[in-house]
C-alpha positions in Angstrom: 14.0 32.8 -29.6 12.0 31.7 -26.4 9.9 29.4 -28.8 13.8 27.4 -29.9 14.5 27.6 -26.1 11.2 25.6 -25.4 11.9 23.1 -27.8 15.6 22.6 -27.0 14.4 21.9 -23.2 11.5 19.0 -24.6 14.0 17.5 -26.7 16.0 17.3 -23.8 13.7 16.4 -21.3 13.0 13.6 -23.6 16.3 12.4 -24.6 16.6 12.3 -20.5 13.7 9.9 -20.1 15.7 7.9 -23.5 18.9 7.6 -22.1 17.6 6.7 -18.9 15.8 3.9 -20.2 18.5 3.0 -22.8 20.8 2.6 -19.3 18.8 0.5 -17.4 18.1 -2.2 -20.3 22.1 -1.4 -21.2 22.5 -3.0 -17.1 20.6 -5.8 -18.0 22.4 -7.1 -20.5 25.4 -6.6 -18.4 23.5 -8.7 -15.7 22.5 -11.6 -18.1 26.2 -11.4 -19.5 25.1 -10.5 -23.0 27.0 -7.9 -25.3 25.7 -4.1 -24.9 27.6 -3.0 -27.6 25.1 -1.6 -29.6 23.1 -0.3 -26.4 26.0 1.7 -25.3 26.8 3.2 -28.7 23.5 4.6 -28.8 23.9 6.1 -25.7 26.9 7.4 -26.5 25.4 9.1 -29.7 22.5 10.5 -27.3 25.1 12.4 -25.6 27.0 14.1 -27.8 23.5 15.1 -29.3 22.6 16.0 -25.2 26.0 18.4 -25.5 25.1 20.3 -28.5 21.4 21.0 -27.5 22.9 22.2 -24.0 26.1 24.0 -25.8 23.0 25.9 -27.9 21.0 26.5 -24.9 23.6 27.9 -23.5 24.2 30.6 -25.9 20.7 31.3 -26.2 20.6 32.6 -22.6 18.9 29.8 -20.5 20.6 28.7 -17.4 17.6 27.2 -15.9 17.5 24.1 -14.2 15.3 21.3 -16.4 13.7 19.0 -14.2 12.5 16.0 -15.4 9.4 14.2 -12.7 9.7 10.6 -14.1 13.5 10.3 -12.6 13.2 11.6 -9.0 12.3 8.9 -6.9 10.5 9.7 -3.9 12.0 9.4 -0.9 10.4 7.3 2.2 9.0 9.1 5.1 11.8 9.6 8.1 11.6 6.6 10.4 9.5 7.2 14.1 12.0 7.1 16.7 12.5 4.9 18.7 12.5 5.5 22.5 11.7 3.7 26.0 13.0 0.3 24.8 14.7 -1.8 27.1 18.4 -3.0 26.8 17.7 -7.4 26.4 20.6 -9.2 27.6 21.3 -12.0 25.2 22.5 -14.3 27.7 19.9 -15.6 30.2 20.7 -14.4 33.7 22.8 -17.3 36.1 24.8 -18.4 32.9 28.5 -16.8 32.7 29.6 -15.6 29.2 32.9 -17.7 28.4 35.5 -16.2 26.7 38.3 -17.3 23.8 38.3 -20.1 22.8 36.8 -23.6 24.4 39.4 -26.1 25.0 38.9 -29.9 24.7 
């Protein structure tokens, strides 16, 4: 049983990485304005097969999370704050900032 459970969670680490792709060209042919019929089919079929591998896993007995590396995207390092900086005024000093509207 562990062995079907194994192969049940490659096929759908796999599929992952297919539908994944299949999207992304899928959104390019929306971008060029070209028809993704077939593209989105496809995905479509990948899905319902996605439901009955995790309907099966599921009565196997595997809740486990299946993490797939190639689609987490790593995230950028939290920005160095930014302290001691001085207020600029955008206005040089001696010129008064007019408000409304200037009239003729």
């Amino acid at each position: 049983m562990d062995n079907r459970i194994n192969e049940i969670r490659n096929i759908i680490r796999a599929l992952r990485i297919s539908m994944r792709e299949a999207e992304a060209i899928m959104h390019e042919q929306i971008n060029r304005d070209e028809d993704c019929t077939f593209v989105a089919e496809e995905i479509m079929k990948m899905r319902v097969v996605m439901s009955g591998l995790v309907q099966e896993r599921t009565r196997l007995g595997d809740s486990e999370p299946i993490l797939v590396r190639s689609l987490f995207v790593p995230r950028r390092p939290p920005a160095t704050p930014r302290t001691g900086l001085a207020k600029r005024r955008l206005v040089p000093h001696g010129v008064e900032q007019q408000r409304g509207h200037a009239r003729p």
